[in-house]
Structure formats: C-alpha cells, structure tokens
C-alpha positions as CSV (number, residue, x, y, z in Angstrom):
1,X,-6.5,2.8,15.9
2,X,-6.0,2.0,12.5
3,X,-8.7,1.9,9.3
4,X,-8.0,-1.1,7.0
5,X,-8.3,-2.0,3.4
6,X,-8.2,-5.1,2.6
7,X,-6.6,-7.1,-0.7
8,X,-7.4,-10.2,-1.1
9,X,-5.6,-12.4,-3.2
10,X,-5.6,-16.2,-4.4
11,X,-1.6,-16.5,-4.2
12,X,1.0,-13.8,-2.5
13,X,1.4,-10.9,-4.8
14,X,5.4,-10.5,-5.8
15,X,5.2,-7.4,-6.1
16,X,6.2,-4.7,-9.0
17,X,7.6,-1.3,-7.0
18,X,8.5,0.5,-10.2
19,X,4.9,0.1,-11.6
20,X,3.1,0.9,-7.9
21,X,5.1,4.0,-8.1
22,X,4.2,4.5,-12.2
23,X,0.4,3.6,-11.6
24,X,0.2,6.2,-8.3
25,X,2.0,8.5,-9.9
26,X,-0.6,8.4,-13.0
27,X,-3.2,9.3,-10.4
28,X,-1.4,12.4,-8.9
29,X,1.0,10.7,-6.0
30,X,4.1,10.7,-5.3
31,X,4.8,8.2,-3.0
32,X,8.1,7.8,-0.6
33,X,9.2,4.1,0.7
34,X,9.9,5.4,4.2
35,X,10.3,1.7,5.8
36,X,10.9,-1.7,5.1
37,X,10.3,-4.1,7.6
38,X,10.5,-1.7,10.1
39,X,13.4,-0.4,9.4
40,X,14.2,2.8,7.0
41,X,14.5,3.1,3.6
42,X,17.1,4.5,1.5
43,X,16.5,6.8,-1.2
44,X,15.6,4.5,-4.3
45,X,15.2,1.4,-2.4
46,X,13.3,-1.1,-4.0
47,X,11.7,-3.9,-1.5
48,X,12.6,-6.8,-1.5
49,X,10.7,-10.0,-2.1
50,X,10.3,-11.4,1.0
51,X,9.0,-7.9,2.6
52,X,6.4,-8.2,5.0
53,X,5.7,-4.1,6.3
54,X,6.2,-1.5,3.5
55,X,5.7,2.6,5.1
56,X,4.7,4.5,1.7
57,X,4.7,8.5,2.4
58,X,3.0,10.4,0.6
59,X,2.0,14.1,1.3
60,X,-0.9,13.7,3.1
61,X,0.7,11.2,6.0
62,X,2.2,7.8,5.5
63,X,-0.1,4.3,4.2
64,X,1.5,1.1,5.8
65,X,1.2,-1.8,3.7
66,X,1.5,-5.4,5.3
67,X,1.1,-8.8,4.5
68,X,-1.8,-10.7,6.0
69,X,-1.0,-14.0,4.9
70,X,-1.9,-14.1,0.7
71,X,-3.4,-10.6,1.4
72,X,-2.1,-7.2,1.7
73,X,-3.9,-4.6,4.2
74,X,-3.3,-0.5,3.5
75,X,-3.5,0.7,6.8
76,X,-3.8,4.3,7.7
77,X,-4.5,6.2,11.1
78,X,-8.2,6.3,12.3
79,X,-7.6,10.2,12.1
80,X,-7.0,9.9,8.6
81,X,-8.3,13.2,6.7
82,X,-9.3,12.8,2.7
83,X,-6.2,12.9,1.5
84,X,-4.5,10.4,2.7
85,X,-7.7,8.5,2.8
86,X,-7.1,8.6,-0.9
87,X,-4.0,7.6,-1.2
88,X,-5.0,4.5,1.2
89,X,-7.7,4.1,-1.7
90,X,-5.1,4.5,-4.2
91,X,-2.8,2.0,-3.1
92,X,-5.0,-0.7,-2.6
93,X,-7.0,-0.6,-6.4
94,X,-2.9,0.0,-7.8
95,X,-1.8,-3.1,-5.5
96,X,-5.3,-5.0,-6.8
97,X,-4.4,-4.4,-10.2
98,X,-1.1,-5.9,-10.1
99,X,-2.5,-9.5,-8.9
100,X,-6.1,-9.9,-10.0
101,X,-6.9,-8.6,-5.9
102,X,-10.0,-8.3,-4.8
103,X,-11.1,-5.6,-2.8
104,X,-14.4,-6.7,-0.3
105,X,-16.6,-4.2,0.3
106,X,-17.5,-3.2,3.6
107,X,-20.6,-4.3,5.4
108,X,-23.5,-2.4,5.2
C-alpha cells in the first residue's frame, strides 16, 4: 500500500526537470529519474511533456510521481522510513512551487 501526497493544481503543470533537480538539490537530494512511463530512464533523460508516471530515486528508496488528472500525487511505500518520507515531502512543496500547487492538508 502506498502513502500519497497530493498537488493540486488549477491547470496541468508542464513541468521544469532541471529546476526539480536544482530546487531538491538545494535541500540536500540528489534525485535519479529511474522511469518514465514505466519504462527506464537513461542517464540524463529529461521527461517529456506528455509523461504521465515519473520513478525519482533518491537514497532513501524511490518517490513515484503520477498525474491525477491536473494533479500530481508523490507516492511512496506504506513502509516508508523518514527519509524517504522526506524526499516524498520534498518533491511535492518543489513540484507545488513550480505551478502555484496546492498541497491539502490531511484530515484531522
């Protein structure tokens, strides 16, 4: 089972891989693209626009990010420890940035 974080957005997000990897990298990661669309990814890849699955590795485990209609979800295993909690966390406020996102919080 997988925990999700949400992104919403008005309008699909076209989004900018070199600053992703710039604003993560200001925050201590170092993410890998692993996959595209479900199939892998070459060293220096850059998605394209029409992606719709994105496998980002980073050292703790891998964050999946996937289109939900105008939204993206950062998915990461239900087993996820801290760190990759983190970069889950990460991911989402850097994607969010990018497009004026919004991130709901959870119930309480």
């Amino acid at each position: 089972m997988g925990i999700e974080r949400r992104v919403e957005f008005a309008a699909a997000l076209t989004l900018d891989w070199p600053r992703l990897v710039a604003d993560l990298a200001g925050r201590g990661l170092s993410p890998s693209l692993r996959m595209i669309d479900d199939l892998p990814a070459f060293p220096g890849e850059v998605p394209p626009p029409e992606w719709r699955e994105l496998r980002l590795g980073f050292a703790a485990g891998m964050v999946t990010v996937r289109r939900v209609g105008t939204d993206l979800a950062c998915v990461v295993w239900g087993t996820a420890d801290a760190g990759l909690t983190a970069a889950q966390v990460a991911v989402a406020d850097s994607l969010a940035g990018q497009g004026a996102g919004g991130i709901p919080r959870p119930p309480r």
